[in-house]
C-alpha positions in Angstrom: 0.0 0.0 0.0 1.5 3.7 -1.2 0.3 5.4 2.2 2.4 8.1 1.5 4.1 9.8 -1.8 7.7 10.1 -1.5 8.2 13.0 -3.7 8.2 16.5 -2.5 6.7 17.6 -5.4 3.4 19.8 -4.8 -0.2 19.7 -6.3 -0.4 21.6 -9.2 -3.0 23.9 -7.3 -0.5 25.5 -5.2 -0.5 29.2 -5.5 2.7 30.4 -4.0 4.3 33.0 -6.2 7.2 34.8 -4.7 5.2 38.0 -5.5 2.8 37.0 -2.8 5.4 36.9 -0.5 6.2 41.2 -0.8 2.7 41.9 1.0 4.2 44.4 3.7 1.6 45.2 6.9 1.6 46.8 9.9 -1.2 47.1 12.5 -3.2 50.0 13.2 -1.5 51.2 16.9 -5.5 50.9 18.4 -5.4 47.5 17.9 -6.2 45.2 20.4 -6.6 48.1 23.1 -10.2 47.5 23.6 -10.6 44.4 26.3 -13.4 42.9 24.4 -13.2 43.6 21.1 -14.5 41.0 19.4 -18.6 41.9 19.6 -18.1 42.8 23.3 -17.4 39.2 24.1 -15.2 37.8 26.3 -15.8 34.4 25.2 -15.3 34.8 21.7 -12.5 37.6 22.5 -10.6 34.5 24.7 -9.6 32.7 21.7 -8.3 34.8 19.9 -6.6 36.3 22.4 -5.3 33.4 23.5 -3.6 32.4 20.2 -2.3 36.0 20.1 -0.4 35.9 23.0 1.5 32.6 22.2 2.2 33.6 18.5 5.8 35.5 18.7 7.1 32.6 20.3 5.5 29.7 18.7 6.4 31.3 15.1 10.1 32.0 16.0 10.1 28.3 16.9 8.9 27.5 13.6 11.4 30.1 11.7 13.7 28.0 13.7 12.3 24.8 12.6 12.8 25.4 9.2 15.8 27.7 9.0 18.2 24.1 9.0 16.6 23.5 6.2 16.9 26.4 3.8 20.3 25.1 2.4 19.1 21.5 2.0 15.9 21.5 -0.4 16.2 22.6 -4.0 14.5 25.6 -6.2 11.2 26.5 -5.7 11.2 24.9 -2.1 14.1 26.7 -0.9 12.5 30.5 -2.3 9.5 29.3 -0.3 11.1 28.7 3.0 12.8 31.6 2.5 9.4 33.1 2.2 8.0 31.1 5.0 10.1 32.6 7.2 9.8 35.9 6.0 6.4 35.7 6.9 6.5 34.2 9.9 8.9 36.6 11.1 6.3 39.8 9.9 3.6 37.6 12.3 5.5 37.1 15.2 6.1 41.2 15.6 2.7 42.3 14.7 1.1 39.9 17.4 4.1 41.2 19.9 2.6 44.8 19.3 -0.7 43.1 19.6 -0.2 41.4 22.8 1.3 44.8 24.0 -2.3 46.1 23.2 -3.6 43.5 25.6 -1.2 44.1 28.2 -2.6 47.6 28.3 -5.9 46.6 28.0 -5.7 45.0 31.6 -4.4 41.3 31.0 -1.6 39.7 32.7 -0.7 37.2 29.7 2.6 35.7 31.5 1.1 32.6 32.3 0.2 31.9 28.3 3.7 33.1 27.6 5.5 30.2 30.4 3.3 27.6 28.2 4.6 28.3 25.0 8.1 29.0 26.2 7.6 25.3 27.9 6.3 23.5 24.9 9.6 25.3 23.0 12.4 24.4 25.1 11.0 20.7 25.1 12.0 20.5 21.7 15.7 22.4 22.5 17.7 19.3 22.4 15.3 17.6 19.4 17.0 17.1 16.4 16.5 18.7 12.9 13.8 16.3 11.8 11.5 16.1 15.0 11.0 20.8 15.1 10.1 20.0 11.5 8.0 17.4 12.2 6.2 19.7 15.0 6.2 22.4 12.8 4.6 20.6 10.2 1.6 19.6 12.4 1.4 23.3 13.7 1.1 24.8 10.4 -1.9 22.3 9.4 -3.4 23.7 12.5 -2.7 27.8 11.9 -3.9 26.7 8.6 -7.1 25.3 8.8 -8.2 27.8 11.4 -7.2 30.8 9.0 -9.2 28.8 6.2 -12.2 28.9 8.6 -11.5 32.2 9.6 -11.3 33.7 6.1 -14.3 31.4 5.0 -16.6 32.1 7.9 -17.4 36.3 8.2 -19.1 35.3 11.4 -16.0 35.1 13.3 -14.5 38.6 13.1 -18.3 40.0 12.5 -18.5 43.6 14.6 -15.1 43.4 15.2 -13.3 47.4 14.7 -11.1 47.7 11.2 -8.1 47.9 12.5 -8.3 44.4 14.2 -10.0 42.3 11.8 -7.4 43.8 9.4 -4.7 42.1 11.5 -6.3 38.9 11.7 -7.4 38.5 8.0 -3.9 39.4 6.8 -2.7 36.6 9.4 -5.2 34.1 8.0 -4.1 34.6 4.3 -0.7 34.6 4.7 -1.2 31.3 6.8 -2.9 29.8 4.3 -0.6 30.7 1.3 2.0 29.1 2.7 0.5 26.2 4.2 2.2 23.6 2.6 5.9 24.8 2.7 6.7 22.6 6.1 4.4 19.4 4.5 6.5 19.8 1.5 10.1 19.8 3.2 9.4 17.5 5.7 8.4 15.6 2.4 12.1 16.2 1.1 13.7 15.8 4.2 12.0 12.1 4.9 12.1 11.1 1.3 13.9 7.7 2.1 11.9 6.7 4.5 9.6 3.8 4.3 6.1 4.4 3.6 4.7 3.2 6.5 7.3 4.7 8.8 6.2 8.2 7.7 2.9 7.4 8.0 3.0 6.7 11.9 5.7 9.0 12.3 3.6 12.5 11.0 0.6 10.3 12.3 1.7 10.4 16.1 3.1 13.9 16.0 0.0 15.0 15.0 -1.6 13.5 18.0 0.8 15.0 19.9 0.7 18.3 19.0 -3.4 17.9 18.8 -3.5 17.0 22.6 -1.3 20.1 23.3 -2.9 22.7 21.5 -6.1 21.7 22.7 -5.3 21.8 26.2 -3.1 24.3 26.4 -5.3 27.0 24.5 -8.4 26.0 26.4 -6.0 26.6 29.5 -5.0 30.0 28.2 -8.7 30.6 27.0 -9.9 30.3 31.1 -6.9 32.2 32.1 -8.1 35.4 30.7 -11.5 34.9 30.8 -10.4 34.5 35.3 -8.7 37.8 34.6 -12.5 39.1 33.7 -13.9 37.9 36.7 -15.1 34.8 35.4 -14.8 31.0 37.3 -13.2 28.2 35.9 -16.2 25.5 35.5 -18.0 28.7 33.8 -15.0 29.6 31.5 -14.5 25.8 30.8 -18.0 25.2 29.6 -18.8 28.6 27.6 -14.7 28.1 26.3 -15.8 24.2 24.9 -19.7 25.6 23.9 -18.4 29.0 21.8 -15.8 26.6 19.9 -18.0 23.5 19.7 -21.3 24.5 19.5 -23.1 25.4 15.8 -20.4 27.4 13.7 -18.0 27.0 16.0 -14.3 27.2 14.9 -13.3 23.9 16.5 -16.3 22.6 15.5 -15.6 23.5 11.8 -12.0 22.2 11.6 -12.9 19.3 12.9 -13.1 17.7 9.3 -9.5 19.5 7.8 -8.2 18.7 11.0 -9.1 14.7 10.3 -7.9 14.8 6.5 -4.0 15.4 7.6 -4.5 11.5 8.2 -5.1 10.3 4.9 -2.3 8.1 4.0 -1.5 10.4 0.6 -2.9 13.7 2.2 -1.2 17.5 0.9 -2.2 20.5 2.2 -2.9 21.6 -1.2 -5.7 18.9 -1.8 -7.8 21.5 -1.0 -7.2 24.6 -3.1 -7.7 27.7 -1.5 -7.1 30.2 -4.4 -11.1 31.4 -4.3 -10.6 32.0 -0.5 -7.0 33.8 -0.5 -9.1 36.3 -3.6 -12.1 37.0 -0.9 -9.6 37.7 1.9 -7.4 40.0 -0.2 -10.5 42.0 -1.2 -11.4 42.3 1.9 -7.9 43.6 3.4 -8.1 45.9 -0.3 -11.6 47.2 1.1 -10.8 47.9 4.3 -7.6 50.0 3.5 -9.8 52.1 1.1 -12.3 52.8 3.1 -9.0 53.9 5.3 -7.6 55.8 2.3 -11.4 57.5 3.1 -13.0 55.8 -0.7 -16.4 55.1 0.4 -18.4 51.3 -0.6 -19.4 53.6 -3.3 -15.5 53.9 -5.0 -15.1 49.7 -4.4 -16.0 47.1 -6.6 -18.8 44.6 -5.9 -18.1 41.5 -3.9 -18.2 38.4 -5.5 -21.6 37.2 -6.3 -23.2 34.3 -4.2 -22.2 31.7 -6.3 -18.3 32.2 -6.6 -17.8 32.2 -2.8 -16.1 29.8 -1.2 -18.7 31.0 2.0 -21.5 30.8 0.1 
């Protein structure tokens, strides 16, 4: 049984242009000082909020992760690690200014920060192959929850300009590049045995599942006990606003599940509709910025050539 290609050649869907790669962005300075910003509410506010404050550390693991690797993989790969990191690097300082935001906004997020910093230095000693291979998981998570993001208005619905610009530009970027740590952990495990990189991507998957799960849901009831609320409270609301109908966990539930199929790519599922809605969307809000009203913009797409609809 072929359970998984060795080749770390891509589907022929992938839209990763170095062109792509040039979108410069930097956060409004109001971002993030309002303590519930997403539609006053904490509970919805808590997770992202949460994945904010563990971002500048998490991504320079992952720059990190893949840095070895630069020097190792051949043309295009190497452009897009280059570009990986690039990107990763723009991500980790506009969530740092972000988390300042939320520093000022009343939240101690130390406790969020000693749980990344934890999960990192686990991985100090691990060797070249084992970061990628936690990286690699980690990325199918950022990138399913950006999909879902981008896909789902509902999320970031009442949310002020200058944060949901911040979070869509995260969420497209995550998804453009979503298959550059799949594709050199490809490379990088090409003589492997089928099965053996099967279980091995299979059980750091698990892994890295169990602690993202916990660990946000942790950091989730952390600031929500900040705001005054109790922990069997915060665990239940925490579990019902990402479980219950159109739920963010509950929608990534299925992409989650497909990273074990035994010949799964990121790029099975092509996201070019969805990377063209969230680029109009960061192109309308910084004209309405540049002060052109919904008047001056062009008309979304219609109903049938979204990827929402």
């Amino acid at each position: 049984m072929d359970l998984q290609p060795i080749s770390a050649a891509r589907p022929a869907a992938l839209p990763i242009k170095p062109d792509i790669f040039s979108r410069s962005f930097r956060a409004a300075p109001s971002a993030s000082r309002e303590r519930h910003w997403v539609r006053q509410d904490p509970f919805a506010t808590a997770f992202f909020n949460a994945l904010s404050a563990v971002f500048p550390h998490g991504e320079t693991f992952m720059i990190r992760s893949l840095a070895p690797w630069v020097d190792r993989v051949p043309e295009p790969l190497k452009s897009e690690v280059q570009a990986f990191i690039a990107q990763e690097a723009a991500h980790s300082r506009e969530h740092v200014a972000m988390n300042k935001g939320l520093i000022d906004a009343g939240y101690d997020i130390a406790p969020l920060d000693r749980k990344i910093r934890a999960f990192v230095s686990f991985f100090q000693d691990a060797s070249d192959t084992v970061k990628l291979s936690a990286t690699m998981c980690i990325e199918h998570f950022t990138a399913i929850i950006a999909a879902e993001i981008l896909k789902n208005p509902h999320h970031l619905e009442g949310v002020d300009d200058a944060n949901r610009e911040l979070w869509l530009w995260h969420a497209v970027e995550e998804v453009e590049h979503k298959g550059v740590a799949f594709d050199v952990w490809n490379y990088a495990t090409r003589d492997w045995s089928a099965l053996r990189r099967y279980a091995w991507r299979s059980f750091f998957m698990l892994a890295v599942t169990t602690s993202f799960f916990i660990n946000r849901t942790l950091g989730q009831i952390e600031l929500l006990r900040q705001d005054g609320v109790g922990f069997w409270k915060s665990a239940r609301c925490v579990l019902r606003s990402g479980f219950g109908k159109n739920g963010i966990g509950r929608n990534v539930l299925r992409p989650w599940a497909s990273f074990f199929r035994p010949r799964f790519h990121p790029w099975d599922h092509d996201d070019r509709l969805l990377l063209a809605q969230g680029e109009a969307s960061l192109a309308r809000i910084s004209a309405e910025r540049a002060g052109y009203g919904a008047r001056d913009l062009p008309a979304p797409l219609p109903a049938k050539y979204s990827v929402a609809a």
